[in-house]
Every structure is written in structure tokens, then in C-alpha cells.
ROTI-99273 format. One line per field, with one value per residue (C-alpha): residue in three letters; x, y, z. Coordinates in Angstrom, 2 decimals, decimal comma. Last residue first. Layout:
// ROTI-99273
resn <- c(ALA/...)
u <- c(X/...)
v <- c(Y/...)
w <- c(Z/...)
//
This chain:
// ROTI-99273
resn <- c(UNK/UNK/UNK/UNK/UNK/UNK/UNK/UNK/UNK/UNK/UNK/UNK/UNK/UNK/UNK/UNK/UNK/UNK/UNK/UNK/UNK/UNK/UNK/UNK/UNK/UNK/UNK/UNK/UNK/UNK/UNK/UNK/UNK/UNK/UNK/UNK/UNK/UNK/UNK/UNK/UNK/UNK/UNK/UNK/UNK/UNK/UNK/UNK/UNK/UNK/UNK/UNK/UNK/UNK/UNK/UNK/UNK/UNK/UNK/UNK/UNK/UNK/UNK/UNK/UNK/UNK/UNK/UNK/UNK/UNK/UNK/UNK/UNK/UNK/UNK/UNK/UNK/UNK/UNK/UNK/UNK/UNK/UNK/UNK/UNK/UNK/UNK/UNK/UNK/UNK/UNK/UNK/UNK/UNK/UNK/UNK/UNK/UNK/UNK/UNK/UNK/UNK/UNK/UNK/UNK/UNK/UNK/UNK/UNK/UNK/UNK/UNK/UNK/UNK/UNK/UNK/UNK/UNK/UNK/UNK/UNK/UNK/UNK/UNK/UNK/UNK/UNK/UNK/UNK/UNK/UNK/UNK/UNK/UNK/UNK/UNK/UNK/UNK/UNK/UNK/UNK/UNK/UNK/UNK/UNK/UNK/UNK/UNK/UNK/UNK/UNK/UNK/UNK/UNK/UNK/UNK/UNK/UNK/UNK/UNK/UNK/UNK/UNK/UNK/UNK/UNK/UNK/UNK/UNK/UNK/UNK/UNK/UNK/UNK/UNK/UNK/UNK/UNK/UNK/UNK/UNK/UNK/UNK/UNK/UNK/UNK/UNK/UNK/UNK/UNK/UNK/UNK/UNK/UNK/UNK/UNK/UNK/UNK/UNK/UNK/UNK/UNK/UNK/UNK/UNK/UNK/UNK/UNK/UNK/UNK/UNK/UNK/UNK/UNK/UNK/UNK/UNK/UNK/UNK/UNK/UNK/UNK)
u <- c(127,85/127,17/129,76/127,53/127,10/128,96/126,35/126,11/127,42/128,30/125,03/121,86/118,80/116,17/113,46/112,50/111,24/111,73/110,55/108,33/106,23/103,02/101,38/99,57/96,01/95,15/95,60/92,82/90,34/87,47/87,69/88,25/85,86/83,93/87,51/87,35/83,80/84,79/88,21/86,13/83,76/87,07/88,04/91,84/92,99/96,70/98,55/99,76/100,03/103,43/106,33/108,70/107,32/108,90/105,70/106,42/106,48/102,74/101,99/103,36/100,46/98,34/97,28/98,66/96,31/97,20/99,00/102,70/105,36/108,26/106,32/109,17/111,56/109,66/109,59/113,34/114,21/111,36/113,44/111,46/109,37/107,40/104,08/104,28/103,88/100,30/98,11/94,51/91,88/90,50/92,38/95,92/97,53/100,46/101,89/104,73/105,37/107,71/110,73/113,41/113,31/109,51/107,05/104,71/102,41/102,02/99,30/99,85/96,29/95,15/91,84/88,78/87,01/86,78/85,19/85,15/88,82/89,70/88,19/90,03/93,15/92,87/92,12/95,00/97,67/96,44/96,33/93,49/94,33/91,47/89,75/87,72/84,63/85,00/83,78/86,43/89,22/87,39/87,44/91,14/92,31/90,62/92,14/95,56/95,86/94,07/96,55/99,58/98,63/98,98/101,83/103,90/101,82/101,27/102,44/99,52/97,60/93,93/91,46/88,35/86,52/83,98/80,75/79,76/75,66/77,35/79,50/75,99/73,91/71,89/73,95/74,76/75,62/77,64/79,71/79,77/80,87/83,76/84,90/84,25/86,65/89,13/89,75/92,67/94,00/94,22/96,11/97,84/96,56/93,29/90,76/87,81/85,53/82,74/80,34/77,16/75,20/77,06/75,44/76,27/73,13/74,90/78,07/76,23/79,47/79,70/82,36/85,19/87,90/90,49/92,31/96,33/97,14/97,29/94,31/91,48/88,76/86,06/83,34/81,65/78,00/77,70)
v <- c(129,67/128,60/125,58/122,32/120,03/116,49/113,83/111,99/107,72/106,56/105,48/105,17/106,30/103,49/101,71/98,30/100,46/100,03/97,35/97,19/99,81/100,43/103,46/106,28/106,70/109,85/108,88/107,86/110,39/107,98/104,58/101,63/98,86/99,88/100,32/95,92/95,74/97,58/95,81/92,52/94,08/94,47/91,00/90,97/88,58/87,20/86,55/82,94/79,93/80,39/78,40/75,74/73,98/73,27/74,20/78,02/78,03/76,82/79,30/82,47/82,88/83,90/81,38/79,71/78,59/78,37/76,21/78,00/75,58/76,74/79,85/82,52/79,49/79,78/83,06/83,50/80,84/82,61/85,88/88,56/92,05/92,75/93,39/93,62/90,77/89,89/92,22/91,62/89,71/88,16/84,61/86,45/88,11/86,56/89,12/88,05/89,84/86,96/86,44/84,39/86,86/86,69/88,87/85,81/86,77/85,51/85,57/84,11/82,90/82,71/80,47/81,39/82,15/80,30/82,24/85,35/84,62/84,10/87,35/89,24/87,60/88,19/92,32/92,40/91,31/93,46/96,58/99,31/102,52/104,84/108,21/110,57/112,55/116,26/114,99/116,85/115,95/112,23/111,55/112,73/111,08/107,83/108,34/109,43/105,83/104,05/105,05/105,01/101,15/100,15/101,92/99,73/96,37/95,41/95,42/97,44/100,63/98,85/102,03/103,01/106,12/107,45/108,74/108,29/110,02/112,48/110,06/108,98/106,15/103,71/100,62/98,90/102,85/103,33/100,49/100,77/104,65/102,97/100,58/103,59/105,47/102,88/101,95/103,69/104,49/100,41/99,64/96,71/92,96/93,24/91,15/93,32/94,05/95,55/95,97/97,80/97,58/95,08/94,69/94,32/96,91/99,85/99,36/100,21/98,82/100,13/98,55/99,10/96,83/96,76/93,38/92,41/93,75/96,97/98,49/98,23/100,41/101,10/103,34/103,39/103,97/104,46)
w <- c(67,78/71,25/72,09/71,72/74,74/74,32/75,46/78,44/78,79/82,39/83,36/81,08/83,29/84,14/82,62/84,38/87,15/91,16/92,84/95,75/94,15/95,83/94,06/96,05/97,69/99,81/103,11/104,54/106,48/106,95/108,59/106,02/105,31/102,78/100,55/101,18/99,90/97,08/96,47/96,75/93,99/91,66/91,68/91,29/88,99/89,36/85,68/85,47/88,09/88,58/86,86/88,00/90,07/94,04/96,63/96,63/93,05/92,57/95,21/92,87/91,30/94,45/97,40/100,28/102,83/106,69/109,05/108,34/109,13/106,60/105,11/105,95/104,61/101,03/100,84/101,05/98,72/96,50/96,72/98,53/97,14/100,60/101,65/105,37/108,03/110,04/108,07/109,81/107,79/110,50/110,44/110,15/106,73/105,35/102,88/99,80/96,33/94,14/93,12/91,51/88,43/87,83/90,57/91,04/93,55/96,78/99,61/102,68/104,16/108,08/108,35/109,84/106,08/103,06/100,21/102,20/103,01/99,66/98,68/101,51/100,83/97,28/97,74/100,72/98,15/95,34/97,81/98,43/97,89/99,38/97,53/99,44/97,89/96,58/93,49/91,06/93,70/93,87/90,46/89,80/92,76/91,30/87,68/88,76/90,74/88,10/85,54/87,86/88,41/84,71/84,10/87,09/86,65/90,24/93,74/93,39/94,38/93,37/93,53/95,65/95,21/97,77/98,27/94,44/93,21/91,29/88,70/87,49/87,90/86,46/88,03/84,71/83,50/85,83/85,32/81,92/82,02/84,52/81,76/78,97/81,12/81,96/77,71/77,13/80,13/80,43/77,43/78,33/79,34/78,46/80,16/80,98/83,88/84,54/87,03/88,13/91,28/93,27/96,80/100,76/101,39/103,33/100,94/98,11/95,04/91,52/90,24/87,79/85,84/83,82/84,11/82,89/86,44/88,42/86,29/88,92/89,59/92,48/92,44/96,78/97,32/100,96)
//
């Protein structure tokens, strides 16, 4: 199965042209940009493609990053993947920040249950332990650090993510978490058919919200 991933839930954009059958990375790109992802995500996924000398016609199935993440950033990839696979008539799957590092660590260093944290600012952080075999073992949750750190309080695992640093007493993370985009590919390969069609993770709400307690005086008709 040949499987277009993208990622704009964090300061990357990224895309990847994964064959699932073969375990291999046909095209890839990725770029450090912080903002300014819808932007630049076609010419990201057009370099992709075009590293893999392909064309949109030839994807099975879209994969996309659904966060805890940057809040535009993530609606960008989210749209862009549905729109993809509605004009493909292929299936799209979310695939989650925390369950794209533990996978990668895990490949890196695997038989070993990891919590995976991200630095979320305020006194808080995204938490998910996930068990030796990649299973979800608690659900991806917004939680104060005090909080996280008692939840961890004899866990005999790795701890990993920008918010570890915190967990063991410093002061700041460890910066801005990358999400490699051909472990979200491998990852999407992984999922049965008939997913739910991917939407954003938000475990916490916008920065931006409705004034309270202030409207403005409507205008008699003239």
C-alpha cells in the first residue's frame, strides 16, 4: 500500500511517501518552519512526490498528524488529508503526536513501555504511557506537571518528549517535539480499514476566545 503522510501539528511541515508492502521511504520532505504551514504543505507534498516519481493517483491512503499540537497548524493538515482522500476516493487516518514518538522510540529501542510527554507550557504538559507493544496503556490527556509527575512515580520504562526534562525537576522542556513523518507512515500502515475519518485532538481549548460581558449597542433603523 502506498500510504502520503503529512505533518503540520508542530513547528515541522512535512510529507512522506511511504510502500507499506516493502517497509520503505520513497519520497520525503520535511521542513523546519515554525508557522506558515498552509502555505508551503503543497509544494512539501509536490516534493515528496516528486522524490518518489509519483503522482497523487498512485496513493491508497492518506495519513495525517491530528495533534495535541499547534492548534492552526493541525487544522491545515487535517483539511488537507480529507481533502486528498475525498478527491482520491482513498481513506484518510489521524495518527497522534504522542503515539508517532512512542512508536519511533520504540523502533529505536523496543521491549520497553515509554510515557511520552510534551511540554504544553503553563504547568503542563500532554501525557500517554503506552505498554511494551505499542498498545495505549492510559489516554492522552492535558495534566499539570505535579500531576504527571505522581502518575509516573515508579514507572520502569523510558520517558521521552519535551516535557521529560520537567518531569525530572528543570525548569524548562527540551524545546519544540519533532514528529518524524515516515514513523507516522509506518504507524497509518498499521491500522485496519474503515477508520474514522481523521479530526483534531484538542486537549485544550483555544488561546482566542469570545470577549465576555462587553456587546455592542445595535443601531435603531433610520
Amino acid at each position: 500500500m502506498i500510504i502520503l503522510s503529512i505533518d503540520t501539528s508542530g513547528v515541522d511541515c512535512s510529507a512522506c511517501v511511504y510502500d507499506s508492502e516493502n517497509d520503505t521511504v520513497l519520497g520525503e520532505v520535511t521542513e523546519n518552519i515554525g508557522k506558515g504551514h498552509a502555505e508551503l504543505l503543497m509544494g512539501i507534498i509536490d516534493g515528496a512526490l516528486s522524490k518518489a516519481g509519483l503522482t497523487l493517483n498512485a496513493i491508497e491512503r492518506l495519513a495525517v498528524t491530528i495533534g495535541p499540537g499547534s492548534f492552526t497548524g493541525i487544522r491545515v493538515g487535517v483539511a488537507a488529508a480529507r481533502g486528498f482522500a475525498l478527491s482520491l476516493d482513498v481513506e484518510a487516518v489521524g495518527i497522534t503526536t504522542l503515539e508517532t514518538l512512542a512508536a519511533y522510540h520504540q523502533r529505536q529501542q523496543p521491549g520497553q513501555p515509554v510515557a511520552v510527554g510534551l511540554d504544553a507550557k503553563r504547568g503542563e504538559c500532554y501525557l500517554q504511557i503506552f505498554a511494551a507493544d505499542g498498545a495505549p496503556l492510559t489516554e492522552a490527556a492535558l495534566v499539570s506537571l505535579d500531576d504527571a509527575k505522581q502518575s509516573l512515580v515508579g514507572f520502569d520504562g523510558a520517558i521521552i518528549g519535551s516535557a521529560a526534562p520537567l518531569f525530572a525537576g528543570e525548569e524548562t522542556g527540551s524545546g519544540p517535539d519533532h514528529f518524524p513523518i515516515d514513523t507516522v507512515s509506518r504507524v497509518a500502515a498499521t491500522k485496519p480499514a474503515h477508520q474514522p475519518k481523521p479530526a483534531p485532538l484538542y486537549l485544550r481549548g483555544p488561546d482566542a476566545r469570545p470577549q465576555s460581558g462587553f456587546a455592542l449597542e445595535r443601531l435603531s433603523p433610520a
